[in-house]
Backbone as numpy.savetxt, mean C-alpha at the origin, in Angstrom:
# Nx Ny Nz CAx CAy CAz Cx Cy Cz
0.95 1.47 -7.00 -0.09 2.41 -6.61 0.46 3.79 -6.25
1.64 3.99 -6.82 2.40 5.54 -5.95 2.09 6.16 -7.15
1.83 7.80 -7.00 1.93 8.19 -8.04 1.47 9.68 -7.80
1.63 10.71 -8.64 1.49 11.87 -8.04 0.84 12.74 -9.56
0.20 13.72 -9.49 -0.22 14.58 -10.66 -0.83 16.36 -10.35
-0.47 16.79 -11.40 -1.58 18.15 -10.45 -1.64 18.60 -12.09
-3.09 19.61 -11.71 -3.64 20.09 -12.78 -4.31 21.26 -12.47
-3.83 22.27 -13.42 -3.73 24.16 -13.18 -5.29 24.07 -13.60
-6.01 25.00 -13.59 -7.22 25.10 -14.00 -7.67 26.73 -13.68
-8.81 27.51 -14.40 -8.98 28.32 -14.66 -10.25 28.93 -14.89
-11.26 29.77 -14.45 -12.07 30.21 -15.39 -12.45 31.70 -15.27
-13.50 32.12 -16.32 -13.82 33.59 -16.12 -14.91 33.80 -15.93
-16.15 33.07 -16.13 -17.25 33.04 -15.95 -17.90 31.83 -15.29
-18.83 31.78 -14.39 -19.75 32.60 -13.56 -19.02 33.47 -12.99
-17.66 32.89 -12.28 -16.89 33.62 -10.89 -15.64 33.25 -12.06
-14.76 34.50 -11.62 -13.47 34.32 -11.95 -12.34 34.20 -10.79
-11.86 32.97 -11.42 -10.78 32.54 -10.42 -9.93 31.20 -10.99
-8.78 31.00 -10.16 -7.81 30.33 -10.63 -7.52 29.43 -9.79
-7.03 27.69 -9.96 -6.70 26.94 -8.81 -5.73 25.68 -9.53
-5.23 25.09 -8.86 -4.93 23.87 -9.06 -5.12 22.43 -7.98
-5.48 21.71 -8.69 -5.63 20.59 -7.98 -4.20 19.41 -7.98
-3.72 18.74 -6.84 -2.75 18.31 -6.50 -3.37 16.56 -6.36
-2.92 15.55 -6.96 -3.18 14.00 -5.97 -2.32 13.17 -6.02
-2.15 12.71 -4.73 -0.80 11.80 -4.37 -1.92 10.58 -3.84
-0.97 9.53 -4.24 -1.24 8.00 -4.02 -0.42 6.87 -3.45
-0.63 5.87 -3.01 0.93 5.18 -2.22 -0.39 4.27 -1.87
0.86 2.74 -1.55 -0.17 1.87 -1.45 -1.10 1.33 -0.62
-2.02 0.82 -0.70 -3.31 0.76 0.53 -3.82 -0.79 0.28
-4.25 -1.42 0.87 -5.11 -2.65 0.49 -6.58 -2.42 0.57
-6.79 -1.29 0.58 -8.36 -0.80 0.13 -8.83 0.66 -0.50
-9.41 1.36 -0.92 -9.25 2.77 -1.30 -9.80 3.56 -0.30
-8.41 4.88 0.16 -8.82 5.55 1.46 -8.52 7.17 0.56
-9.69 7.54 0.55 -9.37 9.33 0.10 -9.58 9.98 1.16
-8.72 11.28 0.86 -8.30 11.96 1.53 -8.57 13.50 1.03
-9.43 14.46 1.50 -9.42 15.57 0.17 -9.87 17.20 1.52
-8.52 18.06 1.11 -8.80 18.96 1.16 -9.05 20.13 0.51
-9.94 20.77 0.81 -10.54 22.34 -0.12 -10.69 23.52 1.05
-10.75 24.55 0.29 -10.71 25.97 0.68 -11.96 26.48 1.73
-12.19 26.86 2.11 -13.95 27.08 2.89 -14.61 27.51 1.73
-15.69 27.35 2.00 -16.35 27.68 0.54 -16.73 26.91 0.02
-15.81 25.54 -0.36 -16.11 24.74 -1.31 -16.46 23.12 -1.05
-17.24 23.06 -0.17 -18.19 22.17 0.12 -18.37 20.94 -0.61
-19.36 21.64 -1.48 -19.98 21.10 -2.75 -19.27 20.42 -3.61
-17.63 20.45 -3.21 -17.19 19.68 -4.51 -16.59 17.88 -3.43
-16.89 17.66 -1.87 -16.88 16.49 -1.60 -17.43 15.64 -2.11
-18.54 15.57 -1.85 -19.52 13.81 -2.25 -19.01 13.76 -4.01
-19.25 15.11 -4.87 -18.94 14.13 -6.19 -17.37 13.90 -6.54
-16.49 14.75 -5.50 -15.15 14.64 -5.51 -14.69 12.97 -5.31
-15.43 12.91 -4.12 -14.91 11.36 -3.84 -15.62 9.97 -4.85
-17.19 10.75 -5.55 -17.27 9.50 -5.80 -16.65 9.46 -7.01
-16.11 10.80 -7.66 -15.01 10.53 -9.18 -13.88 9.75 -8.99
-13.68 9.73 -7.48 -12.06 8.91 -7.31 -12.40 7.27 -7.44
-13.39 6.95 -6.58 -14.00 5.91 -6.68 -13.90 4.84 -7.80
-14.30 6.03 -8.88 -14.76 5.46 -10.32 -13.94 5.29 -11.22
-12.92 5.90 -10.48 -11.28 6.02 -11.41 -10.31 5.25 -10.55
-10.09 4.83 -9.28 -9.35 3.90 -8.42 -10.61 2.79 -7.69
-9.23 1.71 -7.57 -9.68 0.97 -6.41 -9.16 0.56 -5.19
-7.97 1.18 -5.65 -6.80 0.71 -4.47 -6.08 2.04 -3.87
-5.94 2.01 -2.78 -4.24 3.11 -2.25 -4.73 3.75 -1.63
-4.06 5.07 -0.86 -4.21 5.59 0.20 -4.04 7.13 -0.70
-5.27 7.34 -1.18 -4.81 8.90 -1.95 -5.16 10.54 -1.28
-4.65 11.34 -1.41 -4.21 12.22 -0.87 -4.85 13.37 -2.00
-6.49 14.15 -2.01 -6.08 15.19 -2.93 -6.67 15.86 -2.47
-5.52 17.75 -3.34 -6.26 18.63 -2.59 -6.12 19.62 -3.12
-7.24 20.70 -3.16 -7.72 21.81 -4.28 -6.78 23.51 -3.39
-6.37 24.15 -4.23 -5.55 25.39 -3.80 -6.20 26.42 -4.60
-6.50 27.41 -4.06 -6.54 28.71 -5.27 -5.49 29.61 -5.53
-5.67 30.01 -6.90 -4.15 30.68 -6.90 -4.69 32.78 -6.63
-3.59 32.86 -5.77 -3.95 34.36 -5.62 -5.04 34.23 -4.60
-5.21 35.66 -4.38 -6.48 36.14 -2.94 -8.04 35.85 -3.23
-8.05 35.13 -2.46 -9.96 34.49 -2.94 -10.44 35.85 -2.82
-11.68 36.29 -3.21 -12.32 37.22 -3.55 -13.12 37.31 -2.68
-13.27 38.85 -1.08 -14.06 38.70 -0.14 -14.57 39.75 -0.38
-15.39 40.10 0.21 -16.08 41.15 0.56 -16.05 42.24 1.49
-14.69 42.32 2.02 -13.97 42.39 3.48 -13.87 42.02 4.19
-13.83 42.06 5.51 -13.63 41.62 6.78 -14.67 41.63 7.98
-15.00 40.48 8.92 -15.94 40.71 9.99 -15.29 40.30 11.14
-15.63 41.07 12.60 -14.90 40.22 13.95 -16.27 39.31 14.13
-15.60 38.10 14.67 -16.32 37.51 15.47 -16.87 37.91 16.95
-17.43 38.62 17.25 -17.97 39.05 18.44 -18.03 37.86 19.66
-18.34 36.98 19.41 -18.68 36.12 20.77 -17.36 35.54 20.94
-16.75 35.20 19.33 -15.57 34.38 20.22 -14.52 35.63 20.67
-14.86 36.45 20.02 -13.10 37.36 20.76 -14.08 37.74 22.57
-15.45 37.87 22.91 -15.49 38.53 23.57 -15.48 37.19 24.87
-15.18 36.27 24.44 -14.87 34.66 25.18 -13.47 34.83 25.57
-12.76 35.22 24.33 -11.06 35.51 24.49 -10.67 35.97 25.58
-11.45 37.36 25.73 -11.35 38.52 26.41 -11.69 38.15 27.53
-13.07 37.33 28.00 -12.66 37.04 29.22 -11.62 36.04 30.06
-11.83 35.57 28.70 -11.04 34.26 29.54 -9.45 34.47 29.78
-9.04 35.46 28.76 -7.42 36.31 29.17 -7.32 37.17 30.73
-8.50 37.71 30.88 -8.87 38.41 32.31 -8.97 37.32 33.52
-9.41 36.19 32.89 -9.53 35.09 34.31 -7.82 34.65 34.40
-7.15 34.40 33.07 -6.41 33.84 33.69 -4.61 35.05 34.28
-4.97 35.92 33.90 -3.94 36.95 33.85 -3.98 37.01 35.55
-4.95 36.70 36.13 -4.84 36.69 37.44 -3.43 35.59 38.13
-3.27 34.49 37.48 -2.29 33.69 37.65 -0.96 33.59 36.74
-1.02 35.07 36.32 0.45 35.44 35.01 1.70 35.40 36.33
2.99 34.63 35.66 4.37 34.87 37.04 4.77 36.78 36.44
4.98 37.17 37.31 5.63 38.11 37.61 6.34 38.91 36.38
6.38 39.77 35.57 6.65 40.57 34.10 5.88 39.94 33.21
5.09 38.82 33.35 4.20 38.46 32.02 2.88 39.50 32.39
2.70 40.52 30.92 1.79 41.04 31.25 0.29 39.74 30.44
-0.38 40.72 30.67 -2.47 39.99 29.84 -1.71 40.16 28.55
-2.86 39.36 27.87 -2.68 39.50 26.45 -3.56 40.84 25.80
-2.38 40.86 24.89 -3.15 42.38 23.80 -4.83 42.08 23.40
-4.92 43.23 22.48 -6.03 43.27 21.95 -5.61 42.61 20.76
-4.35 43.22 20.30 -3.64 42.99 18.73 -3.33 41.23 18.77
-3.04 40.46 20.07 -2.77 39.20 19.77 -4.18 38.41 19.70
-5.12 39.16 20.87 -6.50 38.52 20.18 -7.26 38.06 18.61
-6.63 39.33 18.54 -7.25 39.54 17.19 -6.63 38.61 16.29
-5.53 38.43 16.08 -4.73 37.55 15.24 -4.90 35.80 15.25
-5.88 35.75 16.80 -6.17 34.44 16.58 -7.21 33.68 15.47
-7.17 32.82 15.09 -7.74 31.88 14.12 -8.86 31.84 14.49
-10.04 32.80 13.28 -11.06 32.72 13.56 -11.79 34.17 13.97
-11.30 34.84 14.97 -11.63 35.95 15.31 -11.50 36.88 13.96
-11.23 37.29 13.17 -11.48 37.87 12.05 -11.71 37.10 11.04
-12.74 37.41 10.40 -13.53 36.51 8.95 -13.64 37.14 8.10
-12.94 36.47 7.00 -13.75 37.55 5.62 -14.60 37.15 5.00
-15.65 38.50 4.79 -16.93 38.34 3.95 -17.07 37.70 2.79
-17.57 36.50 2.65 -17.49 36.09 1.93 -18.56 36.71 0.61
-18.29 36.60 -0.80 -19.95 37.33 -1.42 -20.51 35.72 -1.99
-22.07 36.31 -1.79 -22.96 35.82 -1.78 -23.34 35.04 -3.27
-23.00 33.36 -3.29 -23.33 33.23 -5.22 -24.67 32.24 -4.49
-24.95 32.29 -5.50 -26.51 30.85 -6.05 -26.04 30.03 -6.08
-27.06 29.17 -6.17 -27.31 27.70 -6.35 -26.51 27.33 -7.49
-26.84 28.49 -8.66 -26.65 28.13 -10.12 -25.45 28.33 -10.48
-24.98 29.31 -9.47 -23.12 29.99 -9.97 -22.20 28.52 -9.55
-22.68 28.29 -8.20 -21.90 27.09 -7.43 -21.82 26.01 -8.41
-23.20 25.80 -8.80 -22.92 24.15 -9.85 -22.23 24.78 -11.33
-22.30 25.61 -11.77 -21.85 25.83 -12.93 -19.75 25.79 -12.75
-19.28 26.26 -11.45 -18.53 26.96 -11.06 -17.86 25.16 -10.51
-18.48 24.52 -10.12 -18.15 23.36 -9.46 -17.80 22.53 -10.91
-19.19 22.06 -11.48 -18.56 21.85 -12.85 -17.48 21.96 -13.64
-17.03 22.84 -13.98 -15.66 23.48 -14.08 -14.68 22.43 -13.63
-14.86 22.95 -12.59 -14.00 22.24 -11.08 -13.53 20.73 -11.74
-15.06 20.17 -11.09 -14.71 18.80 -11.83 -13.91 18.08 -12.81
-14.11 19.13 -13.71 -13.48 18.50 -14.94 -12.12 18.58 -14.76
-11.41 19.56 -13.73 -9.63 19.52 -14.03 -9.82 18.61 -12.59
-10.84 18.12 -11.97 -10.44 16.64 -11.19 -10.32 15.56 -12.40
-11.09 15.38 -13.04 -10.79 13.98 -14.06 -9.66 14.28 -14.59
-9.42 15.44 -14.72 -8.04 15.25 -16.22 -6.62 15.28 -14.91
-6.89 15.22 -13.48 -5.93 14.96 -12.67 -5.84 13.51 -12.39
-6.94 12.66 -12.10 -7.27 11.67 -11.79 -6.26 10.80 -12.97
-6.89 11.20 -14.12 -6.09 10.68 -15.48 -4.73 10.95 -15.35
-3.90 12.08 -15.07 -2.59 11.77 -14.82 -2.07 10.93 -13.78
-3.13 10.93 -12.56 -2.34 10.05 -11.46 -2.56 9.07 -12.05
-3.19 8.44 -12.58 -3.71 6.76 -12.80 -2.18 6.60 -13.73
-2.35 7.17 -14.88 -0.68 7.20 -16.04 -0.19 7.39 -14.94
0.36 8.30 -13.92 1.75 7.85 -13.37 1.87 6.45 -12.48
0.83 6.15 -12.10 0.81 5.08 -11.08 0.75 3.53 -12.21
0.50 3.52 -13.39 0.45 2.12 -14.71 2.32 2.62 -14.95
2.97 3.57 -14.99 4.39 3.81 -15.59 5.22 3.14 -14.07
4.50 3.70 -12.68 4.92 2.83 -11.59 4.85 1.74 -11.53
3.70 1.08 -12.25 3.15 -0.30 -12.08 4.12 -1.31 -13.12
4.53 -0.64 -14.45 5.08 -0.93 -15.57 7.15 -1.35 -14.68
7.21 -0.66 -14.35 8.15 -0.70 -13.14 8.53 -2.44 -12.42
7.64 -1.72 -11.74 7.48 -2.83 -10.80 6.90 -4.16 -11.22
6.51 -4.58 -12.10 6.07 -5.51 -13.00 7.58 -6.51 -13.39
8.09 -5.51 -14.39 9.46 -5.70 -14.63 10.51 -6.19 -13.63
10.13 -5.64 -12.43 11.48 -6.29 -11.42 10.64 -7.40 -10.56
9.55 -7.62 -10.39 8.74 -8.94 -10.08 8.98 -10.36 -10.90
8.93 -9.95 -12.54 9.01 -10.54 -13.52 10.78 -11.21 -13.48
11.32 -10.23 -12.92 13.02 -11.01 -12.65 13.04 -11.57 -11.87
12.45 -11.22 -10.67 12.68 -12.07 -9.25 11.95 -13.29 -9.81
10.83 -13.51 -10.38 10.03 -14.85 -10.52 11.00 -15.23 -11.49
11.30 -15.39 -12.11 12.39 -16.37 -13.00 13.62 -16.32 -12.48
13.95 -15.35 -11.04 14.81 -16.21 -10.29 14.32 -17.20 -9.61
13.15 -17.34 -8.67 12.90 -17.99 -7.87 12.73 -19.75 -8.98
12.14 -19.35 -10.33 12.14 -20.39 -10.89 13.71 -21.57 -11.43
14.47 -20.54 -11.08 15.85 -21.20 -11.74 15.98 -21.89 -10.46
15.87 -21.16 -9.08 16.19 -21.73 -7.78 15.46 -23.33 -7.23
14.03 -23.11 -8.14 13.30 -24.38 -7.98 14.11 -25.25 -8.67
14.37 -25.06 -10.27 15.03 -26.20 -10.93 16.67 -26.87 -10.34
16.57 -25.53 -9.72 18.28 -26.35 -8.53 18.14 -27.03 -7.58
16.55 -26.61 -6.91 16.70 -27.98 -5.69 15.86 -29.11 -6.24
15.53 -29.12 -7.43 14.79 -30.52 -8.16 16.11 -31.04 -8.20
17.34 -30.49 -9.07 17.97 -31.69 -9.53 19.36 -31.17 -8.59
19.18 -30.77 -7.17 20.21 -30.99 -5.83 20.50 -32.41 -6.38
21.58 -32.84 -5.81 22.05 -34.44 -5.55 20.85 -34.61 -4.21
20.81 -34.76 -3.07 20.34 -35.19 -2.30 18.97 -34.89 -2.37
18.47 -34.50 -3.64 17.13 -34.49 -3.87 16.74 -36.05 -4.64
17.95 -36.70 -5.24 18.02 -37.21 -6.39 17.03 -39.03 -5.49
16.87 -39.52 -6.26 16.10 -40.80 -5.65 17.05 -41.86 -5.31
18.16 -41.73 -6.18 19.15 -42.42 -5.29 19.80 -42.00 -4.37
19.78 -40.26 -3.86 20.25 -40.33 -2.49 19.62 -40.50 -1.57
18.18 -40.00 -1.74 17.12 -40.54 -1.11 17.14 -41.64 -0.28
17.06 -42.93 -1.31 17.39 -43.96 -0.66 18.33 -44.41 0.09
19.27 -44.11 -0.50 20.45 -44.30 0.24 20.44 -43.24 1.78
20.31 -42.93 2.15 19.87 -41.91 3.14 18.57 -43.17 4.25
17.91 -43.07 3.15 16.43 -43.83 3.92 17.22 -45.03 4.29
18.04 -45.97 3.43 18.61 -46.92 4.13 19.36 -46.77 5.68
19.89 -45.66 5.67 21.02 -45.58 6.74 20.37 -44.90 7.82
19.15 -44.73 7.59 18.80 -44.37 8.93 17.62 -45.40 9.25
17.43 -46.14 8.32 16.40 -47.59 8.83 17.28 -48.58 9.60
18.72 -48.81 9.10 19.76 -49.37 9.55 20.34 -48.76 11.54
20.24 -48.01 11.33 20.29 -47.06 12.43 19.19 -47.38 13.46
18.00 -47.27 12.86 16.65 -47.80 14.30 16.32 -49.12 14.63
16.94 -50.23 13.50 16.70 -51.92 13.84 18.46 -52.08 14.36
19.42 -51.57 14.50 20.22 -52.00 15.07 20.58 -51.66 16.49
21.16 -52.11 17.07 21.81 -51.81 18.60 20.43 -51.84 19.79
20.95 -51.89 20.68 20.01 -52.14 22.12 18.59 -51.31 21.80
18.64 -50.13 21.40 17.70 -49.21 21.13 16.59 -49.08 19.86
16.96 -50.87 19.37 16.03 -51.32 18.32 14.93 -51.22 18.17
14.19 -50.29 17.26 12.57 -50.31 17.35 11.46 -51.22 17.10
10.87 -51.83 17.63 9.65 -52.79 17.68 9.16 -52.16 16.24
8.44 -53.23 15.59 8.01 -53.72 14.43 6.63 -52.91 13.95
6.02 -52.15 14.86 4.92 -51.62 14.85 5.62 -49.79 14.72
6.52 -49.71 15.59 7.30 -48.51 15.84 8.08 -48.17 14.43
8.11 -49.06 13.60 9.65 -48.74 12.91 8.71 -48.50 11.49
7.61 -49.25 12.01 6.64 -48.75 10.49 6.16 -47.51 10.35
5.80 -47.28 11.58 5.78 -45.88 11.69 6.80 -44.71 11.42
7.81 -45.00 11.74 9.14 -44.00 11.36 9.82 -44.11 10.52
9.25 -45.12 9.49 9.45 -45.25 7.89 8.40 -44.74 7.07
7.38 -44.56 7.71 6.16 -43.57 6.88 6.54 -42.55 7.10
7.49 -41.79 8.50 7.07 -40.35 8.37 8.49 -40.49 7.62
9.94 -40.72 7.59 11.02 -40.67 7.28 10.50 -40.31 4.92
9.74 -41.11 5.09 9.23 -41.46 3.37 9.04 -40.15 3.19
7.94 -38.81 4.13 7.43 -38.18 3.60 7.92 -37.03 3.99
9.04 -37.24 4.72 9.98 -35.79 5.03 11.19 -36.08 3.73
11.76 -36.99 3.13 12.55 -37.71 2.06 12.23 -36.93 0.77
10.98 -36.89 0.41 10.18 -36.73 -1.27 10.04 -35.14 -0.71
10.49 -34.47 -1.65 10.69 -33.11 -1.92 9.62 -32.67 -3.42
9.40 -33.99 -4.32 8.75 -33.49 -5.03 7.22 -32.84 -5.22
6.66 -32.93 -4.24 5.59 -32.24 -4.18 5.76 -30.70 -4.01
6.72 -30.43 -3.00 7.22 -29.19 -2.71 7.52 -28.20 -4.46
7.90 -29.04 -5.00 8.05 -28.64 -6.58 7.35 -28.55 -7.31
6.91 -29.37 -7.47 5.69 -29.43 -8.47 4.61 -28.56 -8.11
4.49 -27.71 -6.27 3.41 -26.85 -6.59 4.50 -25.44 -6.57
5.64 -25.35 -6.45 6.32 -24.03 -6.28 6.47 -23.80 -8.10
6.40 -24.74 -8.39 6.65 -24.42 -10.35 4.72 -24.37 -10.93
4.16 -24.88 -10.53 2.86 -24.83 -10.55 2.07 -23.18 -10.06
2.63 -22.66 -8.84 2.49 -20.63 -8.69 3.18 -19.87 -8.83
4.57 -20.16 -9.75 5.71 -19.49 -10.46 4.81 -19.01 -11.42
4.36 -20.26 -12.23 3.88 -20.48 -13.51 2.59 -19.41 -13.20
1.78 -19.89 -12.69 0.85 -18.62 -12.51 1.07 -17.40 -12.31
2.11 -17.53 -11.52 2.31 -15.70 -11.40 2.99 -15.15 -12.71
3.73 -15.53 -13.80 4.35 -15.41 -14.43 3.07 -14.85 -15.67
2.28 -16.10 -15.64 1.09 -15.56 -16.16 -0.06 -14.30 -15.73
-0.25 -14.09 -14.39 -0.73 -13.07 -13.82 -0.16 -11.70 -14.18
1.27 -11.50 -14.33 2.13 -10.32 -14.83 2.14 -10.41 -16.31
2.04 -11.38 -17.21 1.86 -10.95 -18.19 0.20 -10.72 -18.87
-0.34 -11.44 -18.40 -1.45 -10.04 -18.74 -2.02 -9.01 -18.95
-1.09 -8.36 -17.70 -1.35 -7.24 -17.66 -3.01 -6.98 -16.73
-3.55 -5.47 -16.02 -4.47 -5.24 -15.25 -3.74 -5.78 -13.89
-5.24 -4.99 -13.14 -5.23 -5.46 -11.59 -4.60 -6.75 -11.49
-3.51 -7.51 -10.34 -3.00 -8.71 -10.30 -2.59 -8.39 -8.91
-2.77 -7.67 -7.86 -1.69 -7.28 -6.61 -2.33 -8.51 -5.69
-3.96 -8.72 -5.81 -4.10 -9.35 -4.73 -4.00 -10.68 -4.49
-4.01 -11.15 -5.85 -3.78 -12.64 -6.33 -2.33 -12.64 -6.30
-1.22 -11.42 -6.52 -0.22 -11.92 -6.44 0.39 -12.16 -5.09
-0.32 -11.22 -4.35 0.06 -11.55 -2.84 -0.07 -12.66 -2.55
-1.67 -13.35 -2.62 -1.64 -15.13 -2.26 -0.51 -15.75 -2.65
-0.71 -15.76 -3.75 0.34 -16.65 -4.56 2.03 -16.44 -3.66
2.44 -15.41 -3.47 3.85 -14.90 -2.42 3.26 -15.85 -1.36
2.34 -15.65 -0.31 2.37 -16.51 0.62 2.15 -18.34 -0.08
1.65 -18.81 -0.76 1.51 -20.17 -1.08 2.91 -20.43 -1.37
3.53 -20.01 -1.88 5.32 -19.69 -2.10 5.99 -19.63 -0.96
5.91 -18.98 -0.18 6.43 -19.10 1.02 6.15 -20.28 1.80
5.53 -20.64 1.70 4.87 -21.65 2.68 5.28 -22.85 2.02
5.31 -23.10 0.53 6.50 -24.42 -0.07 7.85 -24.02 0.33
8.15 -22.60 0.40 9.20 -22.84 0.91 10.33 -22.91 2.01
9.08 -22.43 3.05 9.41 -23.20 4.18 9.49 -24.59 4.75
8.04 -25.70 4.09 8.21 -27.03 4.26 9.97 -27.81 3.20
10.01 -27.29 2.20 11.36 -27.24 1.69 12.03 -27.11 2.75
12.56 -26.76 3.27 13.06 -26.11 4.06 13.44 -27.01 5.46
12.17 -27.25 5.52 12.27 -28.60 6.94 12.30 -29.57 6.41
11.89 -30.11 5.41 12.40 -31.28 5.35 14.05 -31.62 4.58
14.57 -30.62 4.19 16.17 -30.72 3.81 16.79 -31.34 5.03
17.79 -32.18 4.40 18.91 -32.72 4.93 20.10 -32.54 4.57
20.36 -31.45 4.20 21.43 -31.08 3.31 22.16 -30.04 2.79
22.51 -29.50 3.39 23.40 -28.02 3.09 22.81 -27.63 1.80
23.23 -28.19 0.80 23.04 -27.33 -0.45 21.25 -26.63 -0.35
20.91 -27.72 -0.11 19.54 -27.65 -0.57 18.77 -27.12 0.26
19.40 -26.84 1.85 19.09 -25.97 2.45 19.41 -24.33 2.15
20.50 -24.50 1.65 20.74 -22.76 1.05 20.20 -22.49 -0.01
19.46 -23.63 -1.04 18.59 -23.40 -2.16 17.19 -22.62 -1.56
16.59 -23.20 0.10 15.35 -22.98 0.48 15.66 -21.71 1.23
16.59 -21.15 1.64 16.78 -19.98 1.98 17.17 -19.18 1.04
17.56 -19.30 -0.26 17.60 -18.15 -1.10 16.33 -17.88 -1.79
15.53 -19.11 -1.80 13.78 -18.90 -2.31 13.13 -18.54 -1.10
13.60 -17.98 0.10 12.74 -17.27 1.22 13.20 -16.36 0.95
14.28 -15.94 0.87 14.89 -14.07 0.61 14.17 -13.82 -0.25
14.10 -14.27 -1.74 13.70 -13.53 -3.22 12.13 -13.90 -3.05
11.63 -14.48 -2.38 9.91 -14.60 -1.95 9.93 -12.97 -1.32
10.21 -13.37 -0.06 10.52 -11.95 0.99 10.07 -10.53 -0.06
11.43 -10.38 -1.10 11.48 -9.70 -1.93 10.01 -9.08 -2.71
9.73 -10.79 -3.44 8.24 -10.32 -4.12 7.67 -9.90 -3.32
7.02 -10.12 -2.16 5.88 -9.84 -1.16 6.45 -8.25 -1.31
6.89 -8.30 -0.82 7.27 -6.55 -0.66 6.92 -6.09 -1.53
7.42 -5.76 -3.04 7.22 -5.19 -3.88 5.88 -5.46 -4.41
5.13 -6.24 -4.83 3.46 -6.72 -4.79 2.55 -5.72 -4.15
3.17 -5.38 -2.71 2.16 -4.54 -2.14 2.04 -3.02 -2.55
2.66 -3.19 -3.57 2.89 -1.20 -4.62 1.87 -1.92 -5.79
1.56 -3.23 -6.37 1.04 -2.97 -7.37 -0.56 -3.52 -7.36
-1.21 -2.64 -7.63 -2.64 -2.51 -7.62 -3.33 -3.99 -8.26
């Protein structure tokens, strides 16, 4: 969703004048615009935002209209009430100036924001929409470059998602066929710790031991853990090659991934296969992150 564009624009009739429009994008989990313009130009919000609308759905975008050269006034006006607010209120407080601070000028009044305005001249109804129009159109043909730069971002990031998932998939096929994944270590394992709770003083009653052979069974079998981590590989693998919108489905899919591979994780007994479930939490980690750039 990052992506940046600007587009020069121009005209000579109704009003002559020159501007460019600027839009930056970065990622959002909902669409948040952002749009500044010149005074004057009002009229180009509501259809400004709803063109973005219609052209995004995602990110946190940023656009904003400049004119090139001196907008065209009519001269200059003071604001009367606010400088003559200034003025008193410099007189109230000059009473409490320390010692060599003199009052404030006339010349620093004046320079404040606001106290001088320029005249703006007077257009129609008809100059504005004709003049806005215009406008519009070097918003779409900006809109159209951000969107191309943000699919060449997306094209990107696709590509290095697309590696990490066929790492994470090689990492699955290593803790399928770990040794201590294998059904004969399994067992052998399950033996020596059934051996372990019916022997010595601390022997478990017959009701007890059935019980801690059901849960021992289902912390043991790793294959479920697999069969769904290769089961939203596989989907995501398919989600990126499609192509289009995929960020939010790919996010689930990162957490359903994470979450096999944390129970992985607890139920290991075994070095290897514990550093198998921590290198599929790093390169998960990884996707999640990068996912949240693509729309």
């Amino acid at each position: 969703m990052t992506g940046f564009a600007r587009v020069d624009g121009q005209m000579a009739t109704p009003v002559a004048m020159s501007w460019a429009w600027e839009a930056r994008s970065v990622n959002g989990k909902s669409l948040d615009v952002r749009l500044r313009y010149p005074h004057g130009f009002d009229s180009l919000d509501a259809p400004a935002r709803k063109l973005v609308a219609e052209h995004l759905s995602r990110g946190s975008v940023s656009i904003s209209l400049t004119l090139a050269g001196e907008p065209q006034t009519q001269g200059v006006k003071i604001n009367e009430d606010l400088l003559n607010r200034l003025i008193a209120l410099a007189a109230q407080k000059s009473q409490a100036l320390p010692p060599g601070v003199g009052p404030a000028s006339l010349d620093a009044l004046l320079s404040l924001k606001g106290v001088i305005e320029p005249i703006e001249p007077l257009i129609d109804a008809t100059t504005i929409a004709a003049r806005d129009a215009v406008m519009m159109g070097s918003l779409r043909a900006v809109l159209k470059d951000l969107i191309k730069a943000r699919q060449e971002e997306g094209a990107r990031l696709v590509a290095i998602v697309s590696q990490n998932v066929a790492k994470l998939g090689e990492l699955v096929t290593a803790a399928a066929s770990c040794s201590a994944a294998q059904p004969a270590a399994i067992r052998a394992r399950f033996e020596r710790q059934i051996a372990d709770m019916t022997s010595g003083p601390s022997a478990l009653t017959a009701d007890r031991l059935a019980q801690e052979v059901a849960v021992l069974a289902v912390k043991a079998d790793i294959r479920e853990e697999i069969d769904r981590l290769k089961a939203h590989l596989e989907q995501a693998a398919d989600l990126l090659g499609a192509g289009g919108p995929c960020g939010r489905r790919l996010d689930f899919l990162s957490q359903e991934l994470n979450r096999e591979a944390n129970t992985l994780c607890s139920k290991s007994q075994d070095v290897e296969l514990t550093r198998i479930g921590l290198d599929l939490k790093a390169t998960i980690d990884q996707v999640r992150e990068q996912i949240q750039n693509i729309e």
